[in-house]
C-alpha positions as CSV (number, residue, x, y, z in Angstrom):
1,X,-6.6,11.1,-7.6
2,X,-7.1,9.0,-4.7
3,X,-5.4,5.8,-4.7
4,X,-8.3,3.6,-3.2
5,X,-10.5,4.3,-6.4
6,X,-10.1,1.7,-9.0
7,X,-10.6,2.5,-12.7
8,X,-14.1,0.7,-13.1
9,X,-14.7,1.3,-17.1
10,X,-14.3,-1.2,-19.6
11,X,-13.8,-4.4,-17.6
12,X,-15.5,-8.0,-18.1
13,X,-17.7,-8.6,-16.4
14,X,-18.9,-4.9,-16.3
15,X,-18.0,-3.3,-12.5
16,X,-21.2,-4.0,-10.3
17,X,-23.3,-1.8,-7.6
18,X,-21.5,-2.7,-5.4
19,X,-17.7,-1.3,-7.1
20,X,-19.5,1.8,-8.2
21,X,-20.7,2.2,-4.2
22,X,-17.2,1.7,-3.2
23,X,-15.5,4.7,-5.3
24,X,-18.7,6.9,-4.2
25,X,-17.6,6.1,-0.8
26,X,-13.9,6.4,-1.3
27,X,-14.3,9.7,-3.1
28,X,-17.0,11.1,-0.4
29,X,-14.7,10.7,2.7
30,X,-11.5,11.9,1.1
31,X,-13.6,15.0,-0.4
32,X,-15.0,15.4,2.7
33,X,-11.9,14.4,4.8
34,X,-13.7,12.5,7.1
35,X,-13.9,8.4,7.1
36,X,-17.1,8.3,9.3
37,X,-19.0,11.4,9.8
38,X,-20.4,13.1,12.6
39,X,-24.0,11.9,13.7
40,X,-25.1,16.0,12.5
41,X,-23.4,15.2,9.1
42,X,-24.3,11.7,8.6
43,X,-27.7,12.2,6.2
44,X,-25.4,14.7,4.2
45,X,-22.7,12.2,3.7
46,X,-25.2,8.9,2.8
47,X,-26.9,11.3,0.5
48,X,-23.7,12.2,-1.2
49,X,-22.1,8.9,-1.2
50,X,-25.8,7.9,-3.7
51,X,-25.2,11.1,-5.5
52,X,-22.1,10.3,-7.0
53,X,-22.8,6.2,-6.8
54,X,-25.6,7.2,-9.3
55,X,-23.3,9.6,-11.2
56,X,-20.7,7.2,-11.5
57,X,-23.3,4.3,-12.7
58,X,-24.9,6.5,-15.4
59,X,-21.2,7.8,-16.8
60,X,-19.7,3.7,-16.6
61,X,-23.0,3.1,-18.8
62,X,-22.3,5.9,-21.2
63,X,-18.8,5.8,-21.9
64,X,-17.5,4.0,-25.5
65,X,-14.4,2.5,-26.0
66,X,-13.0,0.9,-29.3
67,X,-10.3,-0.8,-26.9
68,X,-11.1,-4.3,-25.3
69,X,-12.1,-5.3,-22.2
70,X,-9.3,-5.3,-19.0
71,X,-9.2,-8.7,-17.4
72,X,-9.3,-8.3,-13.2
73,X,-6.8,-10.4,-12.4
74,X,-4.3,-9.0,-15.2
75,X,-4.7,-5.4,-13.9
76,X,-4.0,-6.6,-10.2
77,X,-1.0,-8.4,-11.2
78,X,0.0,-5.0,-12.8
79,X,-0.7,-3.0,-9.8
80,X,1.1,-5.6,-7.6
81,X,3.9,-5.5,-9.5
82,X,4.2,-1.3,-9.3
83,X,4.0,-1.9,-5.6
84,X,7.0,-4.1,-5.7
85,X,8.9,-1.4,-7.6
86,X,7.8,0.8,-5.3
87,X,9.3,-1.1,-2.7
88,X,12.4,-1.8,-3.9
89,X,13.0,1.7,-4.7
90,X,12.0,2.9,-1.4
91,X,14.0,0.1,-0.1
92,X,17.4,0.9,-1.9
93,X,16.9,5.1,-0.5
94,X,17.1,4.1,2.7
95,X,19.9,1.5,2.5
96,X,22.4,3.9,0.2
């Protein structure tokens, strides 16, 4: 999965338009492997990115969970955190 798109389900407050436009956005351009798409492919791409906005809204809305809601600033701490890991480790490779 790509790294840019965040888990949006089961987080308070629920992920807004504009999150779920995000991952539509993120997923679209590594899909289509382009960031900004040609001026010929640019109504493809827009229509795509709302496709799987709308997808992504209607499945958030859907889904159940029995587990509780994920705070923000918890799971950012968390992925901070990995990245320091990642770090260190990638840190100590090239030292030895």
């Amino acid at each position: 999965m790509c790294r840019n798109i965040r888990v949006l389900h089961n987080f308070e407050p629920p992920a807004g338009e504009e999150e779920v436009r995000a991952a539509a956005l993120q997923y679209v351009r590594k899909v289509s492997g382009s960031t900004k798409p040609s001026r010929a492919n640019e109504a493809a791409f827009g229509r795509a990115v709302d496709a799987v906005a709308a997808a992504t809204g209607e499945l958030l809305r859907e889904l159940t969970t029995t587990a509780p809601p994920r705070n923000r600033e918890v799971e950012a701490e968390k992925a901070r955190a990995r990245w320091r890991q990642r770090q260190a480790r990638m840190a100590q490779t090239r030292t030895g």
